[in-house]
C-alpha positions in Angstrom: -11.9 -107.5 66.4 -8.3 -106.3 65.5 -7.9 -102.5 64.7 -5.6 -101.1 62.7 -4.6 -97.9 62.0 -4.1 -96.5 58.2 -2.2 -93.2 56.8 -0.2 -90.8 54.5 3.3 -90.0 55.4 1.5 -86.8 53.8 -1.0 -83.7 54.6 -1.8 -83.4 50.7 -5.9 -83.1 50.7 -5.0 -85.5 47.1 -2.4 -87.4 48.3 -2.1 -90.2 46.2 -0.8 -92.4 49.2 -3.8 -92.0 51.1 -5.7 -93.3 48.2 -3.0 -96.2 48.6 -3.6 -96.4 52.3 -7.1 -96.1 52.1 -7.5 -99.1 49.2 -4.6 -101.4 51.2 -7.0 -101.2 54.6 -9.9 -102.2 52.6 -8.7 -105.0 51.6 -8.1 -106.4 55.2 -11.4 -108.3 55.9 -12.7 -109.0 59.3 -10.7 -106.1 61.1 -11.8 -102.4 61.8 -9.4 -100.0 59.2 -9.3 -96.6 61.0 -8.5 -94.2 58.3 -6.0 -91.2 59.9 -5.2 -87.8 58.1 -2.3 -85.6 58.8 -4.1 -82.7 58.3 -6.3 -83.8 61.4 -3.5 -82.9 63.4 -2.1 -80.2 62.6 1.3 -79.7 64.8 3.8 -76.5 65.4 7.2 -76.9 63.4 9.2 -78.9 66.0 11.6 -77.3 68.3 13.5 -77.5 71.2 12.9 -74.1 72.0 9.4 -74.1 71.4 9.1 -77.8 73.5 10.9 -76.4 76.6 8.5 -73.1 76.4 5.4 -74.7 75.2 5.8 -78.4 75.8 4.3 -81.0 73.6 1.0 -80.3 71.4 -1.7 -82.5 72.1 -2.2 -83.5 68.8 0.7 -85.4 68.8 0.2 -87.0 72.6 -3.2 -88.2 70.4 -2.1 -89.6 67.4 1.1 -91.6 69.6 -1.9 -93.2 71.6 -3.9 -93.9 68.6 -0.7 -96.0 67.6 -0.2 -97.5 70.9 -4.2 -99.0 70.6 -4.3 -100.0 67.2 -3.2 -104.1 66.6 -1.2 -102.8 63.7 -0.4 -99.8 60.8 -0.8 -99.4 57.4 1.6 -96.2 56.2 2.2 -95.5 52.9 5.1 -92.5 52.7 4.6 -89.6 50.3 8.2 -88.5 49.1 9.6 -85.2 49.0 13.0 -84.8 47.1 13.7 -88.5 48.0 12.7 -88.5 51.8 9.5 -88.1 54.1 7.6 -85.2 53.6 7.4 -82.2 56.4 4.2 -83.5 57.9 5.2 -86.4 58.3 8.6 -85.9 59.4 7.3 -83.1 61.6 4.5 -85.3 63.2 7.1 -87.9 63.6 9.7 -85.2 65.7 6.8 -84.7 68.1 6.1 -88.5 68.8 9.6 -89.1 69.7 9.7 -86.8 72.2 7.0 -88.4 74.2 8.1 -92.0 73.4 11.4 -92.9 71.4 9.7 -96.6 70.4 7.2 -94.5 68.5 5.6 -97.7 66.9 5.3 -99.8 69.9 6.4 -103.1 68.0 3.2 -102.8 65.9 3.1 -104.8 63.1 3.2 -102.4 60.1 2.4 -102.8 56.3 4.9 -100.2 54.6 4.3 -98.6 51.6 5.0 -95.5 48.9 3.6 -94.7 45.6 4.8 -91.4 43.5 4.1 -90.8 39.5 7.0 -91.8 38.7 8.8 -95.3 37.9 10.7 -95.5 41.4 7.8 -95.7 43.6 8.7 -94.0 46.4 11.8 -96.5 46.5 13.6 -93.8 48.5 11.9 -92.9 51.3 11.2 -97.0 51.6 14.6 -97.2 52.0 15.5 -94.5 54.7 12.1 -95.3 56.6 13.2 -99.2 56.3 16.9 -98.2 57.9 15.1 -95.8 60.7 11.7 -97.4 61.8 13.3 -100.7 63.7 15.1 -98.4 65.8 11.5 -96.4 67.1 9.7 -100.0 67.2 8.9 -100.4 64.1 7.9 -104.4 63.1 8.2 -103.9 59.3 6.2 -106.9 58.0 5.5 -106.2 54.3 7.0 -103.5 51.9 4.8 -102.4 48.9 6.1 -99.6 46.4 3.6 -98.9 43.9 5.4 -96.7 40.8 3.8 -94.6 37.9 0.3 -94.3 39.9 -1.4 -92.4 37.1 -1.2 -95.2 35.3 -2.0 -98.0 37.7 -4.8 -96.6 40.4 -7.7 -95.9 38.9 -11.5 -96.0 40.3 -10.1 -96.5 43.7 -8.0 -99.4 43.7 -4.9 -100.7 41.8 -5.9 -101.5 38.1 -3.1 -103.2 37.5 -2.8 -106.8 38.2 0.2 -107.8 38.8 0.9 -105.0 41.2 -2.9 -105.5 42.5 -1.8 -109.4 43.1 1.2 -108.3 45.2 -0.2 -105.7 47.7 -2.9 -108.5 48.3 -0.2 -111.2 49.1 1.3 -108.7 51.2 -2.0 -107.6 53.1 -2.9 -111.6 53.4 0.8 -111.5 55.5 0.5 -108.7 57.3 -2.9 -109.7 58.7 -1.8 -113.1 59.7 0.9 -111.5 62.1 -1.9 -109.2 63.5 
């Protein structure tokens, strides 16, 4: 059975990208959704400094391998003042310096959703321009905007939006 591997770009205990993340793997049938949290590894601000005294945290030597034995990644990216947040960005730091193709050509479902209209549309766009160049195999893009208003019990209550991440799951797991 294919495993993938699904996130927030975000250590928020509410983040409304996990929610996204969360309702995006389960609606990939027949394959085992391993659902990640930031918060589950915590990580020291990166450093030079601090890598050269301390080396690299094992937290982030985990979640690298958990990337390297999944079949592919769901990621939806929480944005702070139009780019990743900390965590992530922090998390990502750390990963680099063990191996610069962070995402080991994995085939990955990319996504944002914020409460307002743009969706996350920024941080789409840097990660889009960044990823390939770590190994990133960017199948599918999905920005969900105004998520108050279209999440709701779990899943995306609107249906044209609904209809699109589902199109976009149904092509990301046929390149898994």
């Amino acid at each position: 059975m294919k495993k993938v591997i699904a996130f927030a770009g975000s250590n928020s205990k509410s983040s409304i990208n996990k929610q996204l993340a969360v309702y995006a793997g389960s609606l990939l049938e027949g394959v085992e959704v391993n659902i990640l949290d930031l918060n589950d590894f915590e990580l020291p601000l990166f450093g030079v400094d601090l890598e050269a005294e301390k080396g690299i945290p094992e937290k982030a030597h985990e979640f690298l391998d958990l990337i390297k034995n999944s079949d592919g990644i769901i990621l939806s990216l929480a944005e702070h003042n139009g780019a990743y947040s900390t965590a992530f960005k922090n998390l990502f730091d750390w990963m680099s310096r063990i191996e610069s193709k962070t995402f080991f050509g994995k085939p990955m479902l990319l996504m944002a959703t914020s409460p307002g209209g743009r969706g996350g549309k920024s941080v789409l766009e840097i990660a889009r321009g960044r990823f390939p160049f770590h190994n990133a195999q960017i199948v599918e893009v999905f920005s969900l905007p105004f998520f108050g208003d279209h999440f709701s019990d779990n899943k995306i209550s609107e249906a044209g939006f609904n209809s699109d991440l589902i199109k976009k799951i149904e092509t990301f797991k046929n390149v898994l």
